[in-house]
C-alpha positions as CSV (number, residue, x, y, z in Angstrom):
1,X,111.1,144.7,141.3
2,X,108.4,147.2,140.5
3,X,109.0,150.2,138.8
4,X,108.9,152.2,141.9
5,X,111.5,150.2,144.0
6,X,114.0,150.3,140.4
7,X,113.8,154.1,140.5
8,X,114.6,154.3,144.0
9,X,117.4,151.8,143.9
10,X,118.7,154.2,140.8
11,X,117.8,157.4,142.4
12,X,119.8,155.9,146.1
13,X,122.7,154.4,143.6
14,X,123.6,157.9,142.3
15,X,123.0,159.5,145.6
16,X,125.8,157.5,147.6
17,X,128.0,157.9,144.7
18,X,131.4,157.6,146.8
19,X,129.9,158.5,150.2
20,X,131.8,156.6,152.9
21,X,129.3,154.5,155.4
22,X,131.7,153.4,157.3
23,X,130.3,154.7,160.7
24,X,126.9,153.3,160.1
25,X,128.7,149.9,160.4
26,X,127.4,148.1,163.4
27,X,124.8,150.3,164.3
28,X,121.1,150.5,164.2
29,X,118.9,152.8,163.3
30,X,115.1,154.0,163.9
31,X,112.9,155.6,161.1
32,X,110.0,157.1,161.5
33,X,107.9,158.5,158.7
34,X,109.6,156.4,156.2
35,X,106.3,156.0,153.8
36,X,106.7,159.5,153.3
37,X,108.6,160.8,150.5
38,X,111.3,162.2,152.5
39,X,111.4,158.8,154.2
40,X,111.0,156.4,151.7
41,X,114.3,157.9,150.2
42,X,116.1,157.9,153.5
43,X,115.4,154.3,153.5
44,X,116.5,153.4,150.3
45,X,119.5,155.5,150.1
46,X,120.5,152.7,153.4
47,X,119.5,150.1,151.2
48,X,121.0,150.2,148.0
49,X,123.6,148.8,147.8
50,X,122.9,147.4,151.4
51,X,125.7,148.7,154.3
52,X,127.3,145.8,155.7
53,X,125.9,145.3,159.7
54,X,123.5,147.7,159.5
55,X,120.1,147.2,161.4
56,X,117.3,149.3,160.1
57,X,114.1,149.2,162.0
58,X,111.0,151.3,160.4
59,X,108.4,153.0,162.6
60,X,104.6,152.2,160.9
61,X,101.5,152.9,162.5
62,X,99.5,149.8,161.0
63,X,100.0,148.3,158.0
64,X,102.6,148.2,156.0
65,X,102.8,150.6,153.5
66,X,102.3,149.0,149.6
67,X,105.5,151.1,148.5
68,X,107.3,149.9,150.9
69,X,106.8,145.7,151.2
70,X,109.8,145.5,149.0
71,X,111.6,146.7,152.4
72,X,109.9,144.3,154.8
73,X,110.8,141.5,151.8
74,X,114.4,142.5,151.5
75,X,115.8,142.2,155.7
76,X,114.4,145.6,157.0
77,X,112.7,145.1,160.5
78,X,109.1,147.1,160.8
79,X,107.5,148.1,163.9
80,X,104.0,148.7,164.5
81,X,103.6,151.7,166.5
């Protein structure tokens, strides 16, 4: 794990400091704009730790994103749009 991904797996960690996810269980959800930075913590605040039954599905218009191939390594579902 990069540098990058550590910080945001810290940064996501402290952010769902005792937030329930209990209704995200089961369901799925669409981002778009997740290479952004907005997005990009969005997506890892879903991530780390991962929510149990939880599909994620990210919105990118080509290619894969550098910063975020850790994503498409670790179970997250991309769609080319």
């Amino acid at each position: 794990m990069n540098k990058f991904c550590k910080l945001l797996k810290d940064d996501a960690l402290i952010s769902r400091d005792g937030v329930s996810t209990d209704l995200l269980k089961g369901k799925t959800i669409l981002i778009t704009g997740a290479s952004g930075l907005i997005g990009t913590q969005f997506l890892s605040s879903l991530c780390f730790p991962k929510i149990k039954d939880l599909d994620i599905f990210v919105c990118v218009k080509n290619t894969i994103p550098e910063h975020l191939s850790w994503f498409y390594n670790h179970g997250i579902n991309f769609i080319k749009a």
